[in-house]
VEXNUMAR-831669 format. One record per residue (C-alpha): residue in one letter; z, x, y. Coordinates in steps of 0.25 Angstrom, whole numbers, plus 5000, padded with zeros to 4 digits. Example, Ala and Ser with C-alpha at 12.3 -4.5 7.8 and 13.67 -1.06 7.14 Angstrom:
BEGIN
("a" (5031 5049 4982))
("s" (5029 5055 4996))
This chain:
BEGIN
("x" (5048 4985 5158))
("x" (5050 5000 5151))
("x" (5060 4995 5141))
("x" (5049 4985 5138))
("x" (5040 4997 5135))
("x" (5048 5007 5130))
("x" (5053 4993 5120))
("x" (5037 4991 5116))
("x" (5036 5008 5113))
("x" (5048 5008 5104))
("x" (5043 4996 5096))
("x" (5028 5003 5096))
("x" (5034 5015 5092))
("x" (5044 5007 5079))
("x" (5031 5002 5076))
("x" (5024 5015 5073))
("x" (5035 5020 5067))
("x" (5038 5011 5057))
("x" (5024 5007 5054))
("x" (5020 5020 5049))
("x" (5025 5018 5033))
("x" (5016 5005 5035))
("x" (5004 5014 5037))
("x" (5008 5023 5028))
("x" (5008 5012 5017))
("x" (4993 5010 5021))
("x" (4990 5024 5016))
("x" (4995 5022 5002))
("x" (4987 5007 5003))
("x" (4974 5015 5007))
("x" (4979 5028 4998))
("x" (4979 5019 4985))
("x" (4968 5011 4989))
("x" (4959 5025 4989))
("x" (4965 5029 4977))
("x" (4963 5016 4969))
("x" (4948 5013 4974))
("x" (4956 4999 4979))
("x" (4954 4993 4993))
("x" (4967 4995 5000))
("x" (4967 4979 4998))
("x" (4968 4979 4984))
("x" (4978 4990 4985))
("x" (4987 4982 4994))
("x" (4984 4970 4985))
("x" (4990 4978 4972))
("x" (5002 4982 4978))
("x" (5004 4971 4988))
("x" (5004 4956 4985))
("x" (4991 4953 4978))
("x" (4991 4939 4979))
("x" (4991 4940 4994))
("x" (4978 4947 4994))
("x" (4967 4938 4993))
("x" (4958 4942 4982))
("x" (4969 4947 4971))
("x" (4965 4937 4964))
("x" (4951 4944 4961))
("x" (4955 4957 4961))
("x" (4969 4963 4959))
("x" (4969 4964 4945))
("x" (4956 4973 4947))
("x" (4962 4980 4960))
("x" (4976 4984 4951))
("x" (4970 4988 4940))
("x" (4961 4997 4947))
("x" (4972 5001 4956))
("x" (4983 5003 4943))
("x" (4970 5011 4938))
("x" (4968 5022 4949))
("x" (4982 5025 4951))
("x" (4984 5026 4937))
("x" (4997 5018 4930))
("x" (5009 5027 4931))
("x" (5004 5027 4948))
("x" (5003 5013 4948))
("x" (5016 5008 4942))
("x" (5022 5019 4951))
("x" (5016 5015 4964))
("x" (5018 4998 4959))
("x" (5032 5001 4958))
("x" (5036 5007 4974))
("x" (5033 5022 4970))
("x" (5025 5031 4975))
("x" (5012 5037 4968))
("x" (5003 5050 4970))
("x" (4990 5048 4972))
("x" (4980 5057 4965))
("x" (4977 5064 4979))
("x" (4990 5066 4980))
("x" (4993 5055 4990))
("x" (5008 5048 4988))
("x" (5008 5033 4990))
("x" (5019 5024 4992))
("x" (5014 5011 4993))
("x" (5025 4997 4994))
("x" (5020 4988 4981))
("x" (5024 4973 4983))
("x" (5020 4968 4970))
("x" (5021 4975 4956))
("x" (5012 4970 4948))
("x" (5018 4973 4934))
("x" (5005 4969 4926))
C-alpha cells in the first residue's frame, strides 16, 4: 500500500515539475494579449493554427494586422520566427509559434 502512495506522490510531484514551462507559456499568451489590446484567443490564433479556431475566417486578417501593428514589424518577425522579444514594459516573451505566416 505505501509504495502505491509514495508511486501516486512522485507522479504528483513530475507533474508539477514539469508543468511549470506550460504555465509559463500562458504568461507570454496573456503578456502579449495585454500588450496588443487582443483577447488571449486571438493571440493563440495568430501564433497557433488559425484554422482550428472557429471564427478566423472573420477575423484573423484583422486580429494579425493589429497584432503585427502593436508589436511593431522588427518584434513581430522576430517573435514569428522562435525568438524572443522585449516588451515595451520591459517584459521578455518567448512564445512557441506553430505556423508562420509569411504574408
Amino acid at each position: 500500500m505505501n509504495t502505491k502512495i509514495s508511486g501516486f506522490a512522485l507522479a504528483a510531484l513530475a507533474t508539477i515539475f514539469t508543468a511549470g514551462p506550460a504555465f509559463a507559456a500562458g504568461d507570454d499568451i496573456k503578456q502579449l494579449a495585454a500588450h496588443t489590446g487582443l483577447s488571449e484567443s486571438k493571440v493563440r490564433m495568430i501564433l497557433g493554427c488559425r484554422t482550428c479556431n472557429a471564427s478566423y475566417t472573420y477575423t484573423y486578417q484583422r486580429s494579425l494586422e493589429q497584432f503585427r501593428e502593436a508589436l511593431g514589424q522588427k518584434k513581430y518577425e522576430q517573435l514569428m520566427s522562435g525568438q524572443p522579444i522585449l516588451l515595451d514594459d520591459g517584459i521578455e516573451v518567448r512564445e512557441h509559434v506553430a505556423a508562420v505566416n509569411t504574408r
